[in-house]
C-alpha positions as CSV (number, residue, x, y, z in Angstrom):
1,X,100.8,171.6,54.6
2,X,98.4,170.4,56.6
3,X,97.1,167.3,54.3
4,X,101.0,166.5,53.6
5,X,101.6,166.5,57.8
6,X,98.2,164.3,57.8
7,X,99.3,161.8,55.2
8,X,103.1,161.5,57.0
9,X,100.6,160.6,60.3
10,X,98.7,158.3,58.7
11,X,101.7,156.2,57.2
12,X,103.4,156.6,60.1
13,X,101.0,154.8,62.4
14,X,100.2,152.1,59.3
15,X,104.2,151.8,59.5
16,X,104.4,151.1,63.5
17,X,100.9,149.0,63.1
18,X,102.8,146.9,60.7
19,X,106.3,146.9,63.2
20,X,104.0,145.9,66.3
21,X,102.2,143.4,64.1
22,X,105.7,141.6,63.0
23,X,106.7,142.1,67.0
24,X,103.7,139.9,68.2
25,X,103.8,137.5,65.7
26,X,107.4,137.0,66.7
27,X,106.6,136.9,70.2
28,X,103.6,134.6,69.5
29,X,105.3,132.7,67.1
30,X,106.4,130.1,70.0
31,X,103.7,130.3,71.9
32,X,101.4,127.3,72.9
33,X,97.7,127.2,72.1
34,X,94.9,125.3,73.1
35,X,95.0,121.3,71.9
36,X,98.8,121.5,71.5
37,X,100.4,117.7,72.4
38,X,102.1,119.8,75.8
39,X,101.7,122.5,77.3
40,X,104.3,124.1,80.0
41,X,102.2,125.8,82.9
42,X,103.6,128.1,85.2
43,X,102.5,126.9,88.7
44,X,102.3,128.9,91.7
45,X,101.9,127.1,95.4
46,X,99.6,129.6,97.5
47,X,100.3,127.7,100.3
48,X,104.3,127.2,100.7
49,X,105.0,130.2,98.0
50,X,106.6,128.0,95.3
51,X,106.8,128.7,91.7
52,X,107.4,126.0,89.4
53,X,106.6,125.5,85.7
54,X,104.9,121.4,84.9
55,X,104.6,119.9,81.7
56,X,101.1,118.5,80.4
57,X,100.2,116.6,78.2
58,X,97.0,116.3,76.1
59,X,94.8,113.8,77.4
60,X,91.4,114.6,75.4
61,X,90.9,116.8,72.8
62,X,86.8,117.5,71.7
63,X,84.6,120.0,70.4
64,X,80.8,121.1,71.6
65,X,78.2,121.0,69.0
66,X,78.3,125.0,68.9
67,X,81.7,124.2,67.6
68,X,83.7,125.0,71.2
69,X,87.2,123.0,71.4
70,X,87.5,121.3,75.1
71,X,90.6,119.8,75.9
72,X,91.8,117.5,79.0
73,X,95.7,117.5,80.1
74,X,97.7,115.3,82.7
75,X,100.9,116.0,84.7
76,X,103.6,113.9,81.7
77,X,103.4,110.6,82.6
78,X,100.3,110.8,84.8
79,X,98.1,107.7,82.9
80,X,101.1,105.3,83.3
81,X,100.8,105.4,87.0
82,X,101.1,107.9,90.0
83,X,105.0,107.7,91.7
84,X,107.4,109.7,90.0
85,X,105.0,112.3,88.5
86,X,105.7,115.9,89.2
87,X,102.1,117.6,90.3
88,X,100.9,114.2,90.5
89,X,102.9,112.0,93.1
90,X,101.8,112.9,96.7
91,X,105.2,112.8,97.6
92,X,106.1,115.7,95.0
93,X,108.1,118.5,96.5
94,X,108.1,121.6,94.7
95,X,110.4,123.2,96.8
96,X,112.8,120.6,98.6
97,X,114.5,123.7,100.7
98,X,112.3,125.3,102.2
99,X,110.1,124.0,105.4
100,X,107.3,122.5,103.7
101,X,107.0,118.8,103.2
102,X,104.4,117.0,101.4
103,X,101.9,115.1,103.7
104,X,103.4,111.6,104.1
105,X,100.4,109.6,105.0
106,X,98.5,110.1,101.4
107,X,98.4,107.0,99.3
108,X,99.7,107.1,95.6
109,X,96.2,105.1,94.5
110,X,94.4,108.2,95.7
111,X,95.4,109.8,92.7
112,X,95.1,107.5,89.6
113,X,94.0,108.8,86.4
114,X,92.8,106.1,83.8
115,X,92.2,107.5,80.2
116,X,88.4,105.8,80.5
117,X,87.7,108.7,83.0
118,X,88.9,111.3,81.2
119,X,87.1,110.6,78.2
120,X,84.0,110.2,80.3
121,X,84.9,113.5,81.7
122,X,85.6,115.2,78.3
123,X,82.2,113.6,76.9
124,X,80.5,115.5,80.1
125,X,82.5,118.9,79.2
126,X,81.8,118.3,75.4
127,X,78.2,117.1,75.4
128,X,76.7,119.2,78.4
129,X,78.8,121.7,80.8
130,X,80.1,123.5,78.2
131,X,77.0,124.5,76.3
132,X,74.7,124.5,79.7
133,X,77.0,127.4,81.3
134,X,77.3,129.2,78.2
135,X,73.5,129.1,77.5
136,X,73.2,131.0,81.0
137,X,76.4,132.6,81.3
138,X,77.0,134.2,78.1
139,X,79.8,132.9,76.0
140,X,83.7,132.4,76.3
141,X,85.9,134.7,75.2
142,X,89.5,135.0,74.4
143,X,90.7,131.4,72.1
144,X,87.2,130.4,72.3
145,X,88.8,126.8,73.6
146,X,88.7,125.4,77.1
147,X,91.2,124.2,78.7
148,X,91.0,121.8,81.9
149,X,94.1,120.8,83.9
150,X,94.2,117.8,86.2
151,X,96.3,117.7,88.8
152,X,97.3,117.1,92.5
153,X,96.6,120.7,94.0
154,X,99.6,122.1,96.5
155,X,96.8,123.1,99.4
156,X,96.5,123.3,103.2
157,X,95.9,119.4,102.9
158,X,98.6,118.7,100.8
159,X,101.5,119.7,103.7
160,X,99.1,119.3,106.7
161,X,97.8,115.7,106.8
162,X,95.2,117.1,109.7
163,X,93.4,118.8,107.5
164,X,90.4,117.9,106.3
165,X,89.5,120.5,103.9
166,X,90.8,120.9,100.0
167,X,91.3,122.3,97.0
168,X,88.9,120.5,94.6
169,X,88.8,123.1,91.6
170,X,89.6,127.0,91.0
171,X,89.5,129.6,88.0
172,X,92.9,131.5,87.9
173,X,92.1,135.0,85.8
174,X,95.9,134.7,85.6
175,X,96.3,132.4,82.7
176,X,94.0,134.2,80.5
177,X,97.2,136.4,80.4
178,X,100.1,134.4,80.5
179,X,98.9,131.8,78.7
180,X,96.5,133.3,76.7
181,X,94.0,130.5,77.6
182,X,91.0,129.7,79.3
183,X,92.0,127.6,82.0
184,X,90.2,125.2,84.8
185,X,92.1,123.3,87.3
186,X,90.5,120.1,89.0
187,X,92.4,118.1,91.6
188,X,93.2,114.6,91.1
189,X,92.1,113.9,94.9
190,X,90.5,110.6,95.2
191,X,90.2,110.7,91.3
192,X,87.9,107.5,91.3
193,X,85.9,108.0,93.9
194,X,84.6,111.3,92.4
195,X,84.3,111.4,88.7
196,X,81.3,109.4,87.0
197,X,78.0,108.0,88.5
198,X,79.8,106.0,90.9
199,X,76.7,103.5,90.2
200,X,77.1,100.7,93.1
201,X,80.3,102.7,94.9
202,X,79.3,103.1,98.2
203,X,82.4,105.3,98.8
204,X,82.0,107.6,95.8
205,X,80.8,110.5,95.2
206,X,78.8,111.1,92.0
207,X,79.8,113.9,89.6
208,X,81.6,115.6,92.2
209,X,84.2,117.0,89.4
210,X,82.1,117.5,86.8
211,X,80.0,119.8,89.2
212,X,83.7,121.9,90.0
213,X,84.1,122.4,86.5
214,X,80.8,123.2,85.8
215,X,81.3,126.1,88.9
216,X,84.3,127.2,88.1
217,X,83.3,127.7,84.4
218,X,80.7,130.2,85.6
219,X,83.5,131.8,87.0
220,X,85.5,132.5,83.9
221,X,82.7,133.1,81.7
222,X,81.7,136.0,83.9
223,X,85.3,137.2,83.8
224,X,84.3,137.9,80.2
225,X,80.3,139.5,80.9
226,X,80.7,140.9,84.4
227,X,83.9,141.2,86.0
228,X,82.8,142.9,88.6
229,X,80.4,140.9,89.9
230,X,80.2,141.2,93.8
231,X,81.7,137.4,95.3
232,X,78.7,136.4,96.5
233,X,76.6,137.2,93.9
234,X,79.2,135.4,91.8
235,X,79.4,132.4,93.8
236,X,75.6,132.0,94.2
237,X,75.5,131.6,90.2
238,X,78.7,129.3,90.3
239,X,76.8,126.6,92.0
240,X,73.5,127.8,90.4
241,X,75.5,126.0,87.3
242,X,76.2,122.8,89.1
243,X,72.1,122.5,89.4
244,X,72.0,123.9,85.7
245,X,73.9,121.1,84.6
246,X,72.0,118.2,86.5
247,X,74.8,117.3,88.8
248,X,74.3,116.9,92.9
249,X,75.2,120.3,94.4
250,X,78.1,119.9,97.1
251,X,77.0,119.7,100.9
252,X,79.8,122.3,101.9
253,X,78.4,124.7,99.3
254,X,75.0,124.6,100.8
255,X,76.1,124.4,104.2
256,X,77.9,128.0,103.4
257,X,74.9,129.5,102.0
258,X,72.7,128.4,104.9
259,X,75.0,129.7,107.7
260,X,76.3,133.0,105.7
């Protein structure tokens, strides 16, 4: 009786394994993965509270020598020019009734993207971030791909054109959930100005957004080896990766460590 009642057990969970396996293959069946054309991205505004949902497009697609798929995407219609683009356009209102309003002073050439600086960018995330934060950090789990979206960040600075401070990168733990991806964001703030050498720009900042992503990769790969981690601790090895990775560490970053 007893090996009759275990045998009905043992078909009945390879039964429901087989149901639930049919259930998330339908679910999944839809679902976008990393290096699809577009990809629709739930957005959340921390500052006004708006939820929104933007369509990207792919703007680089690459792969690591360890074999590691990186991938670049742009607001839809981001390379052909600035006004007009949702997430991109200064101007862009995520929530036209509420009291927020965009900043109005914030040129639209602030935010250009050319597709010769995001291949330069995907050849930095390709050729060095990638495998530099991984050698230290441990490797990336979950699709094993990276995804980085550029776009004009909904901060403080967005809505307050006194503010001097902004959003230049995060790592949302969020979309390793619901998008099943490893996602970066970079802002598209002064986009020229910041990616690249700047050799002979006396304006620019060199590597400026190559050094976010290589921080906020640190992030997400210790959301996979130690989530844990105390923030300071965290952040301490977030900009660790910047030096890692060759690239000028950020004055405000040291300026925090000095004074905290």
């Amino acid at each position: 009786m007893q090996s009759t009642w275990s045998a009905t057990l043992r078909l009945a969970v390879v039964l429901a394994a087989a149901v639930a396996a049919m259930l998330l293959g339908a679910a999944n069946a839809g679902a976008a993965t990393p290096g699809d054309p577009t990809l629709e991205v739930p957005i959340d505004d921390s500052t006004s509270g708006a939820s929104y949902t933007q369509t990207f497009v792919r703007a680089f697609a690459g792969e690591t020598d360890e074999g590691t798929p990186v991938y670049i995407y742009v607001p839809q219609g981001a390379l052909a020019g600035v006004a007009g683009v949702d997430s991109l356009d200064p101007q862009f209102d995520p929530d036209t009734t509420d009291e927020f309003t965009p900043c109005a002073t914030t040129p639209d050439g602030d935010f250009a993207i050319t597709q010769a600086q995001i291949d330069a960018l995907g050849q930095e995330l390709e050729g060095r971030i990638v495998r530099v934060d991984e050698e230290h950090y441990g490797p990336m789990g979950g699709s094993d791909a990276l995804v980085t979206l550029v776009y004009n960040v909904q901060d403080d600075s967005y809505y307050d054109c006194a503010e001097t401070t902004y959003t230049a990168g995060y790592f949302a733990p969020d979309y390793l959930d619901s998008l099943g991806m490893n996602v970066i964001v970079i802002d598209a703030y002064d986009w020229a100005n910041r990616v690249g050498a700047q050799t002979g720009n006396a304006d620019g900042v060199p590597f400026l957004y190559e050094g976010v992503i290589a921080h906020e990769l640190e992030h997400l790969l210790m959301e996979y080896s130690d989530t844990n981690e105390v923030s300071w601790v965290d952040e301490g090895l977030a900009d660790m990766a910047i030096f890692l990775n060759g690239y000028p560490a950020g004055g405000s970053h040291v300026a925090y460590h000095q004074v905290f």
